[in-house]
ROVO-696270 format. One record per residue (C-alpha): residue in three letters; x, y, z. Coordinates in steps of 0.25 Angstrom, whole numbers, plus 5000, padded with zeros to 4 digits. Example, Ala and Ser with C-alpha at 12.3 -4.5 7.8 and 13.67 -1.06 7.14 Angstrom:
2
ALA504949825031
SER505549965029
//
This chain:
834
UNK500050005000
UNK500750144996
UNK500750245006
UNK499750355004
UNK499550495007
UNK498750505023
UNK498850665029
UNK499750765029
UNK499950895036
UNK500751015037
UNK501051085049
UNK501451245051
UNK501951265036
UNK501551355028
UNK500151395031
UNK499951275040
UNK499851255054
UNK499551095056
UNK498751045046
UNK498450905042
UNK497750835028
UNK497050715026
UNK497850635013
UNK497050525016
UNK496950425003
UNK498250484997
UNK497250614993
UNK496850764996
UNK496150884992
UNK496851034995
UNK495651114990
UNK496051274991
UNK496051394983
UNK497451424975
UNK498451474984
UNK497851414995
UNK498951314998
UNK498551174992
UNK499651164984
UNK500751214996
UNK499951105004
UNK500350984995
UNK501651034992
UNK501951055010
UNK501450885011
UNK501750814996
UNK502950784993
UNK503850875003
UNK503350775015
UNK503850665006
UNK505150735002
UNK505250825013
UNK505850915002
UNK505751085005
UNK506351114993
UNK505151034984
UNK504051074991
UNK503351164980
UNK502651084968
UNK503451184957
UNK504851124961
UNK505951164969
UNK505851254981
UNK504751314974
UNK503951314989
UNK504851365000
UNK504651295013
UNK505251405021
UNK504051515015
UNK503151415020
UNK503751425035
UNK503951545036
UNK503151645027
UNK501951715034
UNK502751625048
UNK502651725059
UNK502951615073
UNK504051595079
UNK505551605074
UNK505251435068
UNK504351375060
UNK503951225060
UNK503251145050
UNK502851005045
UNK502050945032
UNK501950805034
UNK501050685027
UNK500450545032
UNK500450435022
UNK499550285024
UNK499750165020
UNK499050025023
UNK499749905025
UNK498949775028
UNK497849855033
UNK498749955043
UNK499050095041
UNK500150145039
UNK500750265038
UNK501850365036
UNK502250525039
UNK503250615031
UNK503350745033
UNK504450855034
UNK504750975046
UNK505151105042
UNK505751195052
UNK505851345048
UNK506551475054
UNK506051615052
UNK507351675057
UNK507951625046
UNK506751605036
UNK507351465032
UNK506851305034
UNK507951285045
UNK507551145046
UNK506651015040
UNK506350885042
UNK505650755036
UNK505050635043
UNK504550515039
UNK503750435050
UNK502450335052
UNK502050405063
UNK500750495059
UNK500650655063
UNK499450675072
UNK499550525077
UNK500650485080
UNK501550615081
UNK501250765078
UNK502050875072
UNK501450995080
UNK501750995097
UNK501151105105
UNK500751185093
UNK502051205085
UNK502551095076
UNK503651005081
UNK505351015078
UNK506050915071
UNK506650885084
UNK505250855090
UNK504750775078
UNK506050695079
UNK505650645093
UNK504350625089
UNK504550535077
UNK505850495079
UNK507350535073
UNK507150425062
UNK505750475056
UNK506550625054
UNK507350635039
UNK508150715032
UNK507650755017
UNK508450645009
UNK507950535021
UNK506650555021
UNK506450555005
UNK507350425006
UNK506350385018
UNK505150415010
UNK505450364998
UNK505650215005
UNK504250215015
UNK503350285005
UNK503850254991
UNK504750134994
UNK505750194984
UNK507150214985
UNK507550384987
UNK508050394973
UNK506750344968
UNK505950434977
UNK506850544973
UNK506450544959
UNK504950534963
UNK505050664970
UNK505750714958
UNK504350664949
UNK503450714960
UNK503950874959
UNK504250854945
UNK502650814941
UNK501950904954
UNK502151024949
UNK501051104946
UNK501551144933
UNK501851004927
UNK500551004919
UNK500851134912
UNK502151054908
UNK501450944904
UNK500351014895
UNK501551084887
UNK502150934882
UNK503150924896
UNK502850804901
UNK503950724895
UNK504950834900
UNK504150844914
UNK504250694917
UNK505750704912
UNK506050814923
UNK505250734933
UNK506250634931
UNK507250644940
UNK508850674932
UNK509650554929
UNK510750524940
UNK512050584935
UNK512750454938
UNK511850354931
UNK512150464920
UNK513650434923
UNK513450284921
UNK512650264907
UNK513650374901
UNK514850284907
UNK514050154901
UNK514050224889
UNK515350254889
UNK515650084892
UNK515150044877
UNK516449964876
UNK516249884887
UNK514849874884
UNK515249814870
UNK516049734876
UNK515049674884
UNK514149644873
UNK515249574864
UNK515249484880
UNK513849464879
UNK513649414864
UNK514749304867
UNK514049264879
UNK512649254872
UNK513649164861
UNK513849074871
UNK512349074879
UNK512049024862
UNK512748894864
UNK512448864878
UNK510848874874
UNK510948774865
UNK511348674873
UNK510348724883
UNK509148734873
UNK508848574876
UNK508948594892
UNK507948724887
UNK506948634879
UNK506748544891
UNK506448654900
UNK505448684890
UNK504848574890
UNK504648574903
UNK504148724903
UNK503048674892
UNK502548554901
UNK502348684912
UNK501548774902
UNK500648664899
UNK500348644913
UNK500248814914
UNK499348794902
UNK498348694909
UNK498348804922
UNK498048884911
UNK496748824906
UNK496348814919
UNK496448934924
UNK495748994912
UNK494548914915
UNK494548974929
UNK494549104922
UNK493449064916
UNK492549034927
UNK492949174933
UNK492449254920
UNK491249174921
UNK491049234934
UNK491649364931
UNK490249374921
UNK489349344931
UNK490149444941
UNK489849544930
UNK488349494927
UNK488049534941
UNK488749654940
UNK487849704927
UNK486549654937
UNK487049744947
UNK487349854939
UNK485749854933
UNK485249864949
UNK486149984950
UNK485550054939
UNK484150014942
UNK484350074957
UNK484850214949
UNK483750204940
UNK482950194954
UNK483650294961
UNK483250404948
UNK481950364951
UNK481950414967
UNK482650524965
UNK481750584953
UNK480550564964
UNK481150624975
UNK481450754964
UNK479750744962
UNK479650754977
UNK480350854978
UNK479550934968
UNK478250884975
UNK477451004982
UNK477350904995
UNK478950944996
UNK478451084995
UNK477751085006
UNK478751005015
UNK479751125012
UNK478751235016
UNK478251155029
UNK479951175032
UNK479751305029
UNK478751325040
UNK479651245050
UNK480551345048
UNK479651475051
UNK479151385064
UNK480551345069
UNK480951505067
UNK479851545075
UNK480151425085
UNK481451495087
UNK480951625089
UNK480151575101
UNK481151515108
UNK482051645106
UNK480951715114
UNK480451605122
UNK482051615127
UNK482151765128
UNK480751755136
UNK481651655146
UNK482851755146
UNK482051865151
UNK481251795162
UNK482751735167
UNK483051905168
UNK481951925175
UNK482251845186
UNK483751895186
UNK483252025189
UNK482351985199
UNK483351905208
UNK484152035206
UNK483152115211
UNK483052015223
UNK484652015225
UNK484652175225
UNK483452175237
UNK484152075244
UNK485652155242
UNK484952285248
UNK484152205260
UNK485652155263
UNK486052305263
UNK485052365273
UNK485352235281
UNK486752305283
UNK486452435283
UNK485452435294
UNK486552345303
UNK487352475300
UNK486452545306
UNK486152495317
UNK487852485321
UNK487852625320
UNK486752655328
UNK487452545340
UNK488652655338
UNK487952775339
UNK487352725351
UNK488652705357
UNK489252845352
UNK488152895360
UNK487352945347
UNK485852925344
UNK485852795337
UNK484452835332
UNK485452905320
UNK485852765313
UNK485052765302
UNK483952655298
UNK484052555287
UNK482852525279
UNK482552365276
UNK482152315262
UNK481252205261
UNK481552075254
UNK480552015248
UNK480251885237
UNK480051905223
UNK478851885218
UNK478451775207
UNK477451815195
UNK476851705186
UNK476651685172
UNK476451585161
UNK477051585148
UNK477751485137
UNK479151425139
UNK479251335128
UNK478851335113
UNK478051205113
UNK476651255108
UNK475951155116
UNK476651205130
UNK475751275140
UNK476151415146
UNK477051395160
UNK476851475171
UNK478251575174
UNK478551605185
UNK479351765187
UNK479751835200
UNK479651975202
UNK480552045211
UNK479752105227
UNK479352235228
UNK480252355236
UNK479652485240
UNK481052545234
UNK480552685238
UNK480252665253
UNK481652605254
UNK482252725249
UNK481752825257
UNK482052715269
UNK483552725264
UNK483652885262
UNK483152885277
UNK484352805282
UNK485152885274
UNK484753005282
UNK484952955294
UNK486152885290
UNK486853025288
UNK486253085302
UNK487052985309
UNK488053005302
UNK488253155306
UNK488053135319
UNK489053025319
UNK490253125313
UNK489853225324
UNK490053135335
UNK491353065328
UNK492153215327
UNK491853245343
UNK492653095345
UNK493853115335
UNK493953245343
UNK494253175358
UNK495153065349
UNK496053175343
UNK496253225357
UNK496553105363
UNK497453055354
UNK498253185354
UNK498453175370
UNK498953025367
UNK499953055356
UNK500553165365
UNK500853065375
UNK501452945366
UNK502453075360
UNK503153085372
UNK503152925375
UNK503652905359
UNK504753025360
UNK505452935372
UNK505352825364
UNK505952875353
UNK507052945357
UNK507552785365
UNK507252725351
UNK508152835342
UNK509352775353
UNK509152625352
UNK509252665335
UNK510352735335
UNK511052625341
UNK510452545331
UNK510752605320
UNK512352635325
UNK512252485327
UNK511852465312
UNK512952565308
UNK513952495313
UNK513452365306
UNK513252415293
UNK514752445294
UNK515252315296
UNK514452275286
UNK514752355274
UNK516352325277
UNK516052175279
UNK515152185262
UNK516552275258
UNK517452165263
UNK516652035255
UNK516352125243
UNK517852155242
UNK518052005242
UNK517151975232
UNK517652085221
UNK518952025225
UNK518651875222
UNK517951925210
UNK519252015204
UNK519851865205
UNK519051815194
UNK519351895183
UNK520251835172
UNK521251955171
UNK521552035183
UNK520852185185
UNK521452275196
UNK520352375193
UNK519452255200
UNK520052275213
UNK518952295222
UNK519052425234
UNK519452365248
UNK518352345258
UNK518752465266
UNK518352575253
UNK517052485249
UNK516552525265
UNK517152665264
UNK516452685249
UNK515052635245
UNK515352665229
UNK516652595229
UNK516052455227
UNK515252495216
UNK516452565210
UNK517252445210
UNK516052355205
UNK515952445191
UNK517552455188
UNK517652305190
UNK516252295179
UNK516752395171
UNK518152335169
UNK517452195167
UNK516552245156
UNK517752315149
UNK518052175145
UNK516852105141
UNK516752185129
UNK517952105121
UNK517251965127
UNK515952015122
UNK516652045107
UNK517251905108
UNK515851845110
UNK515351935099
UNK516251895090
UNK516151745092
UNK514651765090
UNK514851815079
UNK515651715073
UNK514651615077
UNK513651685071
UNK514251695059
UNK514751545057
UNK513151505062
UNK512651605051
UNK513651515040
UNK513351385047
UNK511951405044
UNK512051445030
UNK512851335027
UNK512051235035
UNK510751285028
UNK511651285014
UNK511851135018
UNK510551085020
UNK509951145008
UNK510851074999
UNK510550955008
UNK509050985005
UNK509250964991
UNK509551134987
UNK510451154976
UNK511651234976
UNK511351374969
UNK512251474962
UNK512351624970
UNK511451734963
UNK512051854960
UNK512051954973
UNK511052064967
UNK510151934962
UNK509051944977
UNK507951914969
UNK507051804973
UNK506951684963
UNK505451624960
UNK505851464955
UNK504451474948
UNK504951594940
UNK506251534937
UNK507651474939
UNK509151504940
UNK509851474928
UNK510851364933
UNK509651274938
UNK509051284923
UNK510251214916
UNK511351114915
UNK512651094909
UNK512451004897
UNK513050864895
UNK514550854891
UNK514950964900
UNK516250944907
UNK516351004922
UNK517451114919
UNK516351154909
UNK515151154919
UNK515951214930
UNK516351344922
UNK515151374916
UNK514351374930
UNK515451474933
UNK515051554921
UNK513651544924
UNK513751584940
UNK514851694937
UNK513951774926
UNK512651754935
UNK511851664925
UNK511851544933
UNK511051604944
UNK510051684935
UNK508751674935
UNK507951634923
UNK506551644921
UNK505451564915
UNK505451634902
UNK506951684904
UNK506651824905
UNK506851924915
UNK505951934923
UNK505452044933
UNK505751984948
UNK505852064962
UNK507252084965
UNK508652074958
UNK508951944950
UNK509851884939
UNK509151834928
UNK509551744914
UNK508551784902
UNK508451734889
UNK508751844880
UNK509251874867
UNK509751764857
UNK510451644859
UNK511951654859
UNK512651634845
UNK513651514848
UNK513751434863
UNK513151454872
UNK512651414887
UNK511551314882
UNK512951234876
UNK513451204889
UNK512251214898
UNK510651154896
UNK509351194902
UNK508951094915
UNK507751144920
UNK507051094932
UNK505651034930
UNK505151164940
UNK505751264934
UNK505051374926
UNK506151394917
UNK505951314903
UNK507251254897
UNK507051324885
UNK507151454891
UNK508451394898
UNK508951344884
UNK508751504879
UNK509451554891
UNK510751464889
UNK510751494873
UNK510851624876
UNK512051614885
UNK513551614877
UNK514451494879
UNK515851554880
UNK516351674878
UNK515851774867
UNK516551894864
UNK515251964859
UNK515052024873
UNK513651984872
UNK512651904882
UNK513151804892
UNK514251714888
UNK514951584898
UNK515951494896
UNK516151354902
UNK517451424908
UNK516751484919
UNK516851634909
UNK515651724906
UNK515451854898
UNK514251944898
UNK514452064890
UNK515452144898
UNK515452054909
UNK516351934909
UNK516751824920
UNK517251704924
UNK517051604934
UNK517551454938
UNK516851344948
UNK517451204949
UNK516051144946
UNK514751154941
UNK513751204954
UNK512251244950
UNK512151204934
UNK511451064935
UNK510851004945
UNK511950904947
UNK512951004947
UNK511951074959
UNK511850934967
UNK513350924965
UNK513551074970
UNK512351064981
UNK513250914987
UNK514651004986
UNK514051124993
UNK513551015003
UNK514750965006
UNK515251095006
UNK514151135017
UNK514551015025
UNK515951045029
UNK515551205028
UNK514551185040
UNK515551085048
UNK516551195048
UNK515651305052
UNK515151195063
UNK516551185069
UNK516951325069
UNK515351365075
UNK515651255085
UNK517151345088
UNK516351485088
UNK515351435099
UNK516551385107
UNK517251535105
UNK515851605108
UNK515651525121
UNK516851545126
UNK516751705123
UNK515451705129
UNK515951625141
UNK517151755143
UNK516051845141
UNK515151785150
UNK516251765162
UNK516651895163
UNK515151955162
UNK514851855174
UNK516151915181
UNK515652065179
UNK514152015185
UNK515051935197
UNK515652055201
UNK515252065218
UNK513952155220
UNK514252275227
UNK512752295233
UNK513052245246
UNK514252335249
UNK513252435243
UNK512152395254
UNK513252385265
UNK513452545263
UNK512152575262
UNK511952505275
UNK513152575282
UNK512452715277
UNK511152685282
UNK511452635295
UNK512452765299
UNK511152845293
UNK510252775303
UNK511252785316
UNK511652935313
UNK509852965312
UNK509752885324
UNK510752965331
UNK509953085327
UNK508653045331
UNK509253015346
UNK509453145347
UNK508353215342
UNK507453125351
UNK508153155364
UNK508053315360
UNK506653285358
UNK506253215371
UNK507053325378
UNK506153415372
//
């Protein structure tokens, strides 16, 4: 059973977050408007997830689709960008499922706006079953999937074709290489324009892919050994001499096998008669097979004649004025149920209202009840401050008398009415409670009475209250002149025992500050020791000056930092300049690390276009000149090598050429090969070089044809249009040059994968080297940094002054507090003598 095409998915390229599609049977339908993606859908799942192959995305050829617009453009998260497409193939085998993943990871960086990483993998595990792509929102790393799946499940590009080709295809990697090469050849869109203008012959011939130059080699060696071949044939005619006379003293042994062989065909022959009368039997029952299927066939069309019959009677009841009136009666259903619903609509706004009701009445109820609960209080008030005034000796008749509310039930009125639509449903009674009645008016006046009163006591309170505060104030004046004399004895014994405190504290303070002097002395000392040259200037001042002088500390603290500081300005130059040395070999590393895997990838060398040339080129629009030709047969290497030189030193090799060869108009400075003018009277380019244009390009070979026929083979001295030399010289008008290269690079493509596997080796040892010496410059720069960092730790060692600091500040305080304590014991015996 072949393997067949199951789901697939993409997840966070392109325009996609995580998005699965159902492939069941091997098929599927993309339905969209143009431009709507359908084709960038397919290309993202079939055949990169069989290929894993960035460069071949696109249908139209060679990068065509670039994988790292898709990441990136219109990509506004964070600094990294990973995504998947991936596809489930099934297959069954003795009744069980089988089934097998492939897909590809892609891993792109916005710094740099380049794929920085990919990877392909090849499992029997299924995505969404049995492992997932996507952990906590964002989709998984290489490293992450590795665990998941396994090491072994994770290729490189050339392993996981070579992978492919043997679970899927059962084919060998070079077979499966050139069904790739089919596969793009014939997918491109435009293939059928190609084939209604007579291609087809010379598509299926590029499909194919090119002859290996080494079985090449061999037939032109074989035909170069005709001798030998000759030779061979003159061995063979006198071996068939001699198998002559051996058969004839073989025949007899040959006519008895014959014999023998004729006695077993007439015993085939008998098989024979009898297996044809059992074929015989079997047509007879084949015709009554078919007999019965013609029976059945008859009852079949009876039944549609039948079925005709019933539906041409269902159109006449149809037509009948009985369906008429079946249509109106569903008319009036429809008047009644809109009316129905009107009812209920004000049968519920009925109900809604009757609910507000009763909410208001309950708050009507809570109001009376909150005000009761307020005179309640009021008059317990009231009656306190009539107990007082009776004991301040006032009238108590003054307090004032709260009115009581009275708190009554509600009261229920009833009514009958309708609750439900159902016609036959008798009226129910309902039962609605009114709010009891207050004589609001008589409870007014009852209140503005109190408040009279309320204010009457109050004034006779105030009167009474001044006459009391009077007598206080006295009394409290005769008291405080009593405590005045008791509290100026008091203090004048308490300003001794402070004095003597604070001459006490003095005299610790002291100690203390010369004892901090002494251990901070030490420590600068100790510390001096652990510089790596020696600094007088460092000396710190003795214990004796740091007591006497409370700046001298710090003076000593900033000439130690200052003369510190003064040298980490040259470490600080030395760590700059190792960083930049690392920075710079990092920058060639990467280059030539990313040089070295695009030419693993399967990128061809390219020659260097002019320096003014920024233009961007549009491969639907065009090509450059070397990939549209190659050198013709016959053509030594000395030949090829100089004339590439040619090329590549007047700028042709690199020029662009359009699809017609004209110039045309494009955004940005460019170098351009047009046909123009006549072909060149003599040699010319087209004897050395012949047009090899690739399937996709949008470049005819004729228009290449033109292009070389009009370039001059050796040197003219007309000093007219553009003229190389297999020499590596060239002449253009006034202009002239020359050039020399030891081989043939870009014209060719096996010149390019001969040029891409030198530049590859080149890369190799290119990127050990600038390993090694990245691997020195980290040791330099660590060790710089490590100076740096040991002389920055010895400035911030330096001992802290604060305590010292504090120890003077203490000193100066205490002598301030014994010197004012001092003081005060005088002026307090001076006013207790007064």
């Amino acid at each position: 059973m072949r393997w067949q095409l199951h789901r697939g998915g993409i997840v966070n390229v392109w325009q996609y977050s995580v998005e699965e599609f159902d492939l069941s049977g091997g098929r599927a339908i993309f339905q969209g408007t143009n431009g709507s993606g359908k084709s960038r859908t397919l290309e993202l799942l079939l055949p990169l997830c069989l290929d894993g192959d960035l460069h071949q995305i696109g249908s139209k050829g060679y990068d065509t689709v670039s994988m790292r617009r898709l990441m990136l453009d219109d990509y506004a998260g964070g600094p990294n960008r990973i995504g998947y497409a991936w596809i489930e193939l099934r297959r069954e085998v003795d009744g069980v499922a089988e089934y097998l993943t492939s897909g590809i990871g892609v891993k792109a960086s916005a710094t740099s706006q380049q794929i920085n990483d990919s990877w392909r993998f090849v499992t029997e595990r299924r995505v969404g079953h049995d492992f997932g792509l996507v952990a906590d929102g964002t989709p998984v790393s290489a490293t992450q999937l590795r665990d998941i799946i396994g090491a072994d499940c994770l290729h490189d590009e050339e392993p996981f074709r070579a992978r492919i080709s043997e679970l899927v295809y059962g084919i060998p990697a070079a077979r499966y290489a050139d069904l790739l090469h089919l596969q793009r050849t014939l997918r491109n869109p435009d293939v059928g324009l190609k084939v209604l203008e007579g291609q087809l012959e010379q598509i299926l011939s590029d499909s194919l892919p090119p002859l290996d130059p080494a079985v090449v080699e061999q037939l032109a060696r074989s035909f170069e050994d005709l001798e030998s071949i000759r030779d061979n044939i003159r061995g063979l005619a006198a071996a068939h001499a001699a198998l002559g006379r051996f058969l004839t003293g073989y025949a007899g042994y040959a006519y008895g096998c014959l014999r023998t062989a004729g006695r077993r065909a007439a015993d085939a022959t008998r098989e024979l008669t009898s297996a044809r009368a059992e074929v015989a039997k079997l047509v007879t029952r084949l015709r009554d097979e078919e007999a019965a299927a013609e029976k059945s066939e008859a009852e079949v069309s009876q039944l549609e004649e039948r079925e005709t019959t019933l539906e041409g009677r269902v159109d006449d009841l149809k037509s009948s004025p009985l369906y008429d009136s079946v249509r109106d009666l569903t008319d009036r259903k429809r008047v009644v149920q809109a009316a129905r619903q009107a009812a209920v609509s004000s049968l519920r706004q009925l109900r809604s209202q009757r609910e507000h009701t009763e909410q208001l009445v309950d708050s009507v109820l809570a109001e009376l009840a909150r005000f009761a609960d307020d005179t309640t209080q009021a008059a317990d008030l009231a009656a306190t401050i009539a107990e007082r005034m009776r004991a301040a000796g006032l009238d108590p008749r003054l307090a004032p008398a709260v009115p009581t509310v009275p708190v009554g039930e509600p009261r229920e009125a009833h009514e009958t009415g309708r609750a439900t639509l159902d016609p036959e449903a008798a009226p129910v009674e309902i039962v609605r409670r009114e709010p009891p009645p207050v004589d609001t008016e008589a409870l007014r006046d009852a209140l503005a009475a109190a408040t009279e009163q309320a204010s009457r006591a109050a004034s006779a309170l105030g009167e009474r209250c001044a006459v009391t505060l009077s007598l206080l104030e006295r009394a409290r004046e005769l008291a405080a002149e009593q405590g005045e004399v008791g509290r100026r004895e008091q203090e004048a014994h308490t300003a001794q025992l402070a004095a003597a405190e604070a001459a006490g504290r003095r005299e610790e303070a002291a100690e203390r500050l010369d004892e901090v002097a002494r251990t901070w002395f030490d420590a600068v000392t100790e510390w001096a020791r652990g510089i790596p040259e020696p600094a007088p200037e460092l000396a710190p001042p003795s214990p004796a000056e740091l007591a006497a002088d409370q700046d001298s500390a710090r003076r000593a603290t900033e000439r130690a930092h200052a003369w510190l500081r003064g040298r980490l300005p040259g470490l600080h130059s030395e760590v700059g300049r190792t960083k930049h040395l690392v920075d710079e070999i990092d920058q060639k590393l990467a280059a030539a690390s990313a040089e070295l895997t695009a030419l693993r990838s399967g990128v061809d060398t390219h020659p260097a276009r002019p320096a003014f040339a920024t233009a961007e080129r549009d491969p639907a629009t065009g090509a450059a000149f070397y990939r549209l030709v190659d050198f013709a047969p016959g053509m030594d290497y000395a030949a090829r090598a100089g004339c590439e030189a040619a090329l590549e030193s007047c700028g042709l090799l690199a020029a662009w050429v359009s699809a017609d060869g004209s110039l045309a108009e494009r955004d940005g400075a460019d170098l351009a090969a047009v046909v123009a003018g006549e072909p060149v009277a003599g040699p010319s380019l087209a004897d050395v070089l012949v047009p090899a244009v690739p399937p996709d390009s949008p470049v005819p070979p004729e228009v290449v044809a033109r292009l070389l026929a009009r370039v001059g083979l050796d040197e003219r001295t007309d000093g007219s249009g553009l003229t190389v030399s297999t020499g590596g010289r060239w002449r253009a008008g006034v202009l002239a040059g020359a050039s020399a290269k030891p081989a043939a690079e870009f014209v060719g493509a096996g010149a390019r994968e001969a040029a891409r596997h030198r530049r590859i080796g080149e890369l190799v040892a290119e990127v050990d080297r600038l390993t090694g010496e990245r691997d020195l410059a980290d040791a330099a720069l660590a060790t710089a940094r490590e100076l740096a960092a040991a002389w920055e730790r010895h400035i911030d060692d330096h001992p802290d002054d604060r305590a010292l600091l504090a120890a003077h500040v203490t000193l100066r305080g205490a002598a301030d507090a014994a010197l004012a304590a001092a003081g005060r014991v005088v002026a307090s015996r001076d006013a207790h003598g007064a």
